[in-house]
N, C-alpha and C positions, 0 to 999 in steps of 0.2 A: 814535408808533411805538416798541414796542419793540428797544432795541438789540441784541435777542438774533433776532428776529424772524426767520426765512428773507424776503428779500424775492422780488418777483414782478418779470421784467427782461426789457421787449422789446427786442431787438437788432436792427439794422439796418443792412446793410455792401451794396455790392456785390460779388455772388456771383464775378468773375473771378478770378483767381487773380496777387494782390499783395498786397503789406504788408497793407494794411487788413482784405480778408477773411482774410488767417488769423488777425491782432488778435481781431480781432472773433470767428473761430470757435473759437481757444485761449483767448478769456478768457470765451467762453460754457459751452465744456466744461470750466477750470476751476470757474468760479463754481456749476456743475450739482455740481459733484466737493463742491463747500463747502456743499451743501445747499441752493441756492437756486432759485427757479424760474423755468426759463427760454426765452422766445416766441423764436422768429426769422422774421421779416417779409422778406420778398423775391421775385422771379420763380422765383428758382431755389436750392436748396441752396448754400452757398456751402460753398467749397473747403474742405476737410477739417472739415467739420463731424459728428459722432459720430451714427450715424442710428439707433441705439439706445438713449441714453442715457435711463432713465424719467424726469429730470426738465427733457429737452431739446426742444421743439415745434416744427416747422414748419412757417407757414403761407403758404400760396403767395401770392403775386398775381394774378391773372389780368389779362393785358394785351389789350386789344381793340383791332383793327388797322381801326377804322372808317374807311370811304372818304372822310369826313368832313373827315378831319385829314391833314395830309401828310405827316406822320409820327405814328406809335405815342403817345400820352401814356402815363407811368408814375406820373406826381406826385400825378394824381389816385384811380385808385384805389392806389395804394398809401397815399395819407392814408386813405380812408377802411378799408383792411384794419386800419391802426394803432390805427384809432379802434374794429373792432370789435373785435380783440383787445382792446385796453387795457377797456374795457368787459367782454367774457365774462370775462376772469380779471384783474380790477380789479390792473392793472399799478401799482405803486409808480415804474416809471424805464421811458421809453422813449430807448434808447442809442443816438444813430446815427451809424454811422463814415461817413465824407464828409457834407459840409454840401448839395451837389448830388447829389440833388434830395432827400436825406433828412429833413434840417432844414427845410427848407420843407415837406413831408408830414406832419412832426410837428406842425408848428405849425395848419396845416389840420384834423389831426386831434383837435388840444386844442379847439378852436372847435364842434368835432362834440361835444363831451362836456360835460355840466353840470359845473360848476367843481368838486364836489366828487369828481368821478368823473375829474378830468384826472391822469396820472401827469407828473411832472417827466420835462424835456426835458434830457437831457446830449448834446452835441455834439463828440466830437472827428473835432477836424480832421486833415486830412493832406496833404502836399504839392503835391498836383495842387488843391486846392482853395482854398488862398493863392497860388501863388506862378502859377498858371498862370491860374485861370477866376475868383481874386481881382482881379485887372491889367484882367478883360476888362468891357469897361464893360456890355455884357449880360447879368453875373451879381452881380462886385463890389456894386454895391449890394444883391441878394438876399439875399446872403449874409452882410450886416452885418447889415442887419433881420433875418435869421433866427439870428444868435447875439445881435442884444441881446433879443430873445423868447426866450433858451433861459435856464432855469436854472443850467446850466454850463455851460463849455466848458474842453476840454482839448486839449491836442498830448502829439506822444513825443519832443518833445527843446525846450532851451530856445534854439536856433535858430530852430524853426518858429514859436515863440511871436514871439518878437522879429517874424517874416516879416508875422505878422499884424498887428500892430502899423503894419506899413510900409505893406504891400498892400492891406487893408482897412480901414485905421482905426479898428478896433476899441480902445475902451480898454477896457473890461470885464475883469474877473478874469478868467484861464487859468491852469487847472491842469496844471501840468506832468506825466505820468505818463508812462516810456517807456514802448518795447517788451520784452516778455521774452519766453522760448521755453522749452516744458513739450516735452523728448526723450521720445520714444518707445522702448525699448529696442529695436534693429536687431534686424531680423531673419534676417540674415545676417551672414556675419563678413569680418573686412577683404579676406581672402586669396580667398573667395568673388568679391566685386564687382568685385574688382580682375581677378580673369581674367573675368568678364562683360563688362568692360569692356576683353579686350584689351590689358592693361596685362603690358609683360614685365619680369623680376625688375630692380629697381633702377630701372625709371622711375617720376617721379614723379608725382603726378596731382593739377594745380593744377585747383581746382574753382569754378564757376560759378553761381551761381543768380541767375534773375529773369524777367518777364516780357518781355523784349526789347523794350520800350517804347522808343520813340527816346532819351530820358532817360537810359536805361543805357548809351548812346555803344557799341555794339556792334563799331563799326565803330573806334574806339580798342582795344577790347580783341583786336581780329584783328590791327592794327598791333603792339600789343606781341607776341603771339605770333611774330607774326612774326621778331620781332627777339631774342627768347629764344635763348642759344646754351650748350651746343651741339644742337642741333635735335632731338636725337634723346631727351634725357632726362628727358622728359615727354610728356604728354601732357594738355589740357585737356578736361575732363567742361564740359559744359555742361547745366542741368537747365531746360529753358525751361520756361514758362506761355503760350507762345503759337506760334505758327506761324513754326517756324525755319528757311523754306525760302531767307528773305533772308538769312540768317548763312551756310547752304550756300552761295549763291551767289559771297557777299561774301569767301567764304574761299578762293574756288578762284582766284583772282587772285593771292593774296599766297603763294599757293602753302603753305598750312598745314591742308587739309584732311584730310590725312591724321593732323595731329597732334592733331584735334580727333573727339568723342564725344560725341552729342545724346540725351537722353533726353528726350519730351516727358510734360509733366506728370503729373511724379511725384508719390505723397504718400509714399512712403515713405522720404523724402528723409533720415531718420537712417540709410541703411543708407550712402549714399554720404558721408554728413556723413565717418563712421565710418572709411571709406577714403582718405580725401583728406589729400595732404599742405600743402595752399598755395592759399588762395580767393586770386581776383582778379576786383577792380572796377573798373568807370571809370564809372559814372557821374558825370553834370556835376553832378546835383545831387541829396540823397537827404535826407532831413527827417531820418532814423535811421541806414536801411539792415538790415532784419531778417535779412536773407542773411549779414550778416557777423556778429552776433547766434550763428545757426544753427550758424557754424562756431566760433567763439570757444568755443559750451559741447561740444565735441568736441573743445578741443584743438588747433585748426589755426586757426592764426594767419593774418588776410591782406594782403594786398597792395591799396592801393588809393591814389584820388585823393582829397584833404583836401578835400573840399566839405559844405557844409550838415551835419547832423549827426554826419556818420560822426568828426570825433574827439569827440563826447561819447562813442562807443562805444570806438574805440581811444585807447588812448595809444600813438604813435607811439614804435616803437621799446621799446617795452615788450609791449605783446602785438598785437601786429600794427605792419606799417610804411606810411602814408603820404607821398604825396609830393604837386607842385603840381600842379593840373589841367593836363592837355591835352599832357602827356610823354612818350607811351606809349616812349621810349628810357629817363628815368628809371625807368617800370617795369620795365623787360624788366631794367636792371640790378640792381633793389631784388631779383627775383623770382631771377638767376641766384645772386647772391648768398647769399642764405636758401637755395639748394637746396645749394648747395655748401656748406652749411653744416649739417649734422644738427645738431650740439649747441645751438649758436643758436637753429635753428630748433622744436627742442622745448623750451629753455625760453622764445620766446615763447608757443608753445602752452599751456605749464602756467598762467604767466601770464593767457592769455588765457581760460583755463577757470577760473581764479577769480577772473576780472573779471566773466566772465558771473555765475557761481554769487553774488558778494559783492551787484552790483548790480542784476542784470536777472533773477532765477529768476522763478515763480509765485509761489512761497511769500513772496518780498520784495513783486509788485507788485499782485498781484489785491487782497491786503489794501487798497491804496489806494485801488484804484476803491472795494471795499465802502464803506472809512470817506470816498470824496466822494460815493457816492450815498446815504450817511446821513445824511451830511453836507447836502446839500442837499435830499432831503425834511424832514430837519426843519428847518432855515432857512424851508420855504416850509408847511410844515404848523400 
């Protein structure tokens, strides 16, 4: 293969709206941006995927709900969609973000194709697929045989690698490759969102992103609220991915609903990045944490719990502050703190927007994927 070559790259994420799918749809619509050609295989569009882009394809699944089976299969024809994309526009890399049920479809799908016609399989993984359905003896093994069948595998932080290592037993090479995040220029201005959002002159607006998944400990970050004093000089944005009727709920108890602001799934999340003076996190465990990513290249520094990879992202106390899990009184004091503090608090921001820019931009990481998925066809070519 020529080094210069545009390659041909099917991609493969689940469409819901978390870490992986928008990996997988920012470093599709990069790699499109860098000349390259690019398939996307799934049920559904995934989350912020560009539906215009002329070098961006999507092609659907169709899932069949026969009386047959007692639930829906998707493994199977989704191998065979893989197999005929890879086939009609003779794919160089089929890329699939979660190992279930992707990396098993892949491998289905190379079996469908004469050896000379299979694209290399890269597999990265992601935290729900080591550390939770790796543990479960129903998939764990699947999941090994389906990364020692893959050509590569990768994680976004050198925690999750390690994870694998434990959970699965994998020894195999992993390539480490984080997450990064390609901003959108806002389309609104700060003073705009901020009264959309109800925010009156001098409060501040700590900000929230994720899908509400039990994992993100929701119900910690309404305890710290809780306890933020003095009550009235903020207010929390929250930008869910999923159905926040149990956060409403969970919030009128602690008596903080009033201090809280629900957007549900946004994409235009650089308009609020843009607004926000102070993210906060609690989840128990995050392989990266791309939310905190998000805000780091805007400048807003955040607040969270030290688990799984979030300090390869922050350095504590330098552009964002961590503490131990399961505090939310630590938090509320780390969070009061940094607010009463402006100067502080905008130089860990400045910080935190050249931590993003030094280590985590597009321009620093998509290059890596190209040079492993070059990397790896010619190893195997």
């Amino acid at each position: 293969m020529s080094p210069d070559r545009p390659l041909r790259i099917g991609i493969t994420c689940h469409p819901s709206v978390g870490g992986s799918g928008i990996l997988a749809s920012e470093l599709g619509a990069e790699l499109a941006d860098r000349g390259h050609e690019i398939h996307f295989i799934s049920h559904a569009p995934p989350f912020r995927l560009p539906r215009s882009h002329p070098r961006i394809h999507f092609h659907p699944v169709k899932v069949n709900d026969y009386d047959l089976f007692k639930y829906p299969d998707y493994t199977l024809p989704l191998s065979v969609k893989m197999a005929e994309v890879s086939a009609a526009h003779r794919l160089d890399v089929l890329h699939v973000h979660y190992a279930v049920p992707h990396a098993t479809a892949a491998m289905l799908a190379q079996s469908m194709l004469p050896p000379a016609s299979r694209p290399r399989v890269i597999v990265t993984l992601h935290g729900t697929d080591v550390m939770l359905l790796g543990s479960d003896a129903g998939y764990g093994p699947a999941i090994r045989h389906a990364l020692e069948a893959a050509d590569g595998v990768t994680t976004v932080s050198q925690f999750l690698k390690g994870q694998v290592r434990r959970h699965l037993g994998y020894t195999g090479a992993v390539e480490v490759i984080p997450n990064f995040f390609a901003p959108q220029k806002p389309t609104r201005t700060r003073n705009e969102v901020r009264a959309e959002l109800g925010l009156a002159p001098g409060e501040a607006m700590l900000l929230h992103l994720s899908n509400l998944r039990p994992v993100k400990r929701i119900d910690l970050l309404l305890k710290t609220v809780a306890q933020i004093q003095p009550r009235h000089s903020f207010k929390l944005v929250i930008l869910a991915g999923g159905d926040s009727s149990a956060l409403t709920i969970g919030a009128a108890p602690l008596g903080v609903a009033d201090r809280i602001v629900i957007r549900e799934n946004v994409t235009a999340i650089e308009d609020y990045l843009n607004a926000a003076d102070l993210g906060l996190f609690t989840s128990e465990l995050e392989s990266f944490c791309l939310s905190i990513l998000e805000a780091m290249t805007f400048g807003c520094p955040s607040v969270a719990f030290a688990v799984g990879g979030i300090p390869e992202v922050v350095e504590s106390g330098q552009s964002g502050q961590l503490v131990p899990f399961g505090d939310p009184a630590a938090l509320a004091r780390t969070v009061e703190a940094l607010l009463a503090d402006p100067t502080r608090r905008s130089a860990m921001g400045t910080a935190a927007r050249e931590r993003a820019l030094m280590l985590f931009s597009a321009d620093r990481i998509v290059g890596r994927y190209v040079d492993f998925y070059r990397r790896v066809c010619g190893a195997k070519g």
